[in-house]
Every structure is written in structure tokens, then in C-alpha cells.
C-alpha positions, 0 to 999 in steps of 0.5 A, a space after each residue: 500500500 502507498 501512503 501518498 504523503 504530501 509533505 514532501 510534494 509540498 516542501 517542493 512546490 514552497 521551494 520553487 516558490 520562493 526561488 521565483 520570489 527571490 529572483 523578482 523586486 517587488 514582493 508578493 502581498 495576499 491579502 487575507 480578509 475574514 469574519 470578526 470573532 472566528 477564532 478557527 479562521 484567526 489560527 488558519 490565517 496566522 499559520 497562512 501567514 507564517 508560511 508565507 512569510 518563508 518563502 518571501 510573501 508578505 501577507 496579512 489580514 483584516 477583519 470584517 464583522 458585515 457584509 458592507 465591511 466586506 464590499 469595502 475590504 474587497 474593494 481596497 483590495 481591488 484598488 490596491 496596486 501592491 496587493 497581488 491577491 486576495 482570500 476571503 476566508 469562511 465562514 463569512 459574515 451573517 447574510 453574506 452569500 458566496 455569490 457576493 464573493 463571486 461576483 466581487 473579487 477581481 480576477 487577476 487577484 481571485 487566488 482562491 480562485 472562485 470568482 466567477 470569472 476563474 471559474 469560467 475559465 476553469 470549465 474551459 479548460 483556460 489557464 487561470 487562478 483555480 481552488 487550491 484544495 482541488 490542484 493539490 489532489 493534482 499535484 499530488 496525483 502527479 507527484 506519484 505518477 498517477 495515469 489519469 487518462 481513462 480512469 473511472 474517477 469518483 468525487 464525493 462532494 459537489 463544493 466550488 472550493 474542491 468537488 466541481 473544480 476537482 472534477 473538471 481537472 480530472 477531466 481534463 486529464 481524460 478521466 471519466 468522472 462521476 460526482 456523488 453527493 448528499 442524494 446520490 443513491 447507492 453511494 457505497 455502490 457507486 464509489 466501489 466502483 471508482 479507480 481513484 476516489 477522492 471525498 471532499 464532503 467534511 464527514 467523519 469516517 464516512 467512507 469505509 473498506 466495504 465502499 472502496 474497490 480492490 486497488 482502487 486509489 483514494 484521496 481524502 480531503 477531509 479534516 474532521 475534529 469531534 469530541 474525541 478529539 481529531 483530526 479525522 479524515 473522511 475516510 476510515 484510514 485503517 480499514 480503507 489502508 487494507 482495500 486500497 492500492 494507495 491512500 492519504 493520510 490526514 493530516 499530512 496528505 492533501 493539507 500541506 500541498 493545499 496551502 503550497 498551491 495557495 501561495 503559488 497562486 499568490 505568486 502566480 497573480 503578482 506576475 500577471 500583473 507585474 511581470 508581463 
């Protein structure tokens, strides 16, 4: 069984990053943009920062507590020419739909990438700021030379940040993919029959051994805590570890690559803008 780590796909992504940075002027900004009073989102953004801060991107981050404040953050965001991108970190201000995110955040600084703009052009098969969660699977995957072209791909869960953007790379890849969700019907039926696996749903241990076809590949986005304690994947790693061909482990799989590809994205919008 390969236990397909991410740290060192990661620590590979950090070291190309900050190579690219060193050799430019002017310094990457993110800007990070999250709700007054979510103290998960706080310790996210701070461990975000540290990152970046190693390999030469500056970052830092404002706090919002309404949807108004949120137009204006995003705004000076916008205008701001020494800012090279911009997140927008969950869950947002009460009142607040994801549309207004979508629609607001300029393209060029979208490094989360779900404007609808980058969305667009990911469904195209163009070349743009794409969700960082769903190019760490790729990397991943690419990483351990997995053959993508004609396999039976499965992704559980539908969210713009993983499960539709996931699904669009992968086919691009050539896989033929199947999306299940919350009214799939005979999901252990449906993912047995996957080649690669890949879940992105936030569900404790929701996929087990007797869902998971002989050899098949899975990917676990998931980062589930509970009053055990945590962190848990979606996936029943041991039972799971015996069917599978290979598996990520959580944490130490998909995590640490998602937040390489964020700042490579980072890097990615600076040079669009300022390196033409």
C-alpha cells in the first residue's frame, strides 16, 4: 500500500516558490480578509501567514464583522496596486452569500480562485487562478505518477472550493468522472466502483473498506475534529489502508500541498500583473 504523503510534494512546490520570489523586486502581498470573532479562521490565517512569510510573501489580514465591511475590504483590495491577491476566508459574515464573493473579487487577484470569472475559465479548460484544495489532489496525483487518462474517477462532494473544480481537472486529464453527493443513491455502490476516489464532503469516517474497490486509489480531503478529539479524515484510514492500492493520510496528505498551491497562486497573480 502507498501512503501518498504530501509533505514532501509540498516542501517542493514552497521551494520553487520562493526561488521565483527571490529572483523578482517587488514582493508578493495576499491579502487575507475574514469574519470578526472566528477564532478557527484567526489560527488558519496566522499559520497562512507564517508560511508565507518563508518563502518571501508578505501577507496579512483584516477583519470584517458585515457584509458592507466586506464590499469595502474587497474593494481596497481591488484598488490596491501592491496587493497581488486576495482570500476571503469562511465562514463569512451573517447574510453574506458566496455569490457576493463571486461576483466581487477581481480576477487577476481571485487566488482562491472562485470568482466567477476563474471559474469560467476553469470549465474551459483556460489557464487561470483555480481552488487550491482541488490542484493539490493534482499535484499530488502527479507527484506519484498517477495515469489519469481513462480512469473511472469518483468525487464525493459537489463544493466550488474542491468537488466541481476537482472534477473538471480530472477531466481534463481524460478521466471519466462521476460526482456523488448528499442524494446520490447507492453511494457505497457507486464509489466501489471508482479507480481513484477522492471525498471532499467534511464527514467523519464516512467512507469505509466495504465502499472502496480492490486497488482502487483514494484521496481524502477531509479534516474532521469531534469530541474525541481529531483530526479525522473522511475516510476510515485503517480499514480503507487494507482495500486500497494507495491512500492519504490526514493530516499530512492533501493539507500541506493545499496551502503550497495557495501561495503559488499568490505568486502566480503578482506576475500577471507585474511581470508581463
Amino acid at each position: 500500500m502507498i501512503n501518498l504523503e504530501g509533505k514532501i510534494v509540498a516542501e517542493k512546490i514552497n521551494d520553487d516558490v520562493k526561488k521565483k520570489v527571490d529572483s523578482i523586486k517587488q514582493e508578493p502581498h495576499l491579502r487575507i480578509i475574514l469574519t470578526t470573532g472566528e477564532k478557527d479562521a484567526l489560527v488558519y490565517t496566522k499559520t497562512l501567514i507564517k508560511q508565507a512569510e518563508k518563502v518571501g510573501i508578505n501577507a496579512d489580514y483584516v477583519e470584517i464583522s458585515s457584509g458592507d465591511e466586506m464590499v469595502s475590504a474587497i474593494e481596497d483590495a481591488r484598488i490596491s496596486t501592491g496587493i497581488s491577491g486576495v482570500i476571503i476566508q469562511r465562514p463569512y459574515p451573517k447574510g453574506v452569500d458566496v455569490s457576493l464573493v463571486q461576483e466581487l473579487i477581481p480576477r487577476e487577484k481571485d487566488v482562491d480562485g472562485v470568482g466567477y470569472l476563474n471559474m469560467g475559465l476553469l470549465f474551459s479548460g483556460v489557464d487561470g487562478l483555480f481552488p487550491a484544495t482541488a490542484l493539490a489532489v493534482i499535484r499530488l496525483l502527479e507527484h506519484y505518477d498517477y495515469n489519469f487518462r481513462g480512469k473511472r474517477a469518483v468525487v464525493i462532494g459537489r463544493s466550488l472550493a474542491v468537488g466541481r473544480p476537482l472534477s473538471m481537472l480530472l477531466l481534463h486529464r481524460h478521466a471519466t468522472v462521476t460526482i456523488c453527493h448528499s442524494r446520490t443513491e447507492n453511494l457505497a455502490g457507486v464509489v466501489r466502483e471508482g479507480e481513484l476516489v477522492v471525498v471532499a464532503v467534511g464527514k467523519k469516517h464516512l467512507i469505509t473498506e466495504n465502499m472502496i474497490g480492490v486497488g482502487a486509489w483514494v484521496v481524502d480531503c477531509g479534516f474532521n475534529y469531534d469530541e474525541t478529539g481529531g483530526p479525522y479524515g473522511d475516510c476510515d484510514y485503517d480499514g480503507v489502508a487494507e482495500i486500497a492500492e494507495a491512500i492519504t493520510p490526514v493530516p499530512g496528505g492533501v493539507g500541506p500541498i493545499t496551502t503550497a498551491v495557495l501561495l503559488e497562486n499568490v505568486l502566480k497573480a503578482h506576475l500577471l500583473v507585474h511581470c508581463k
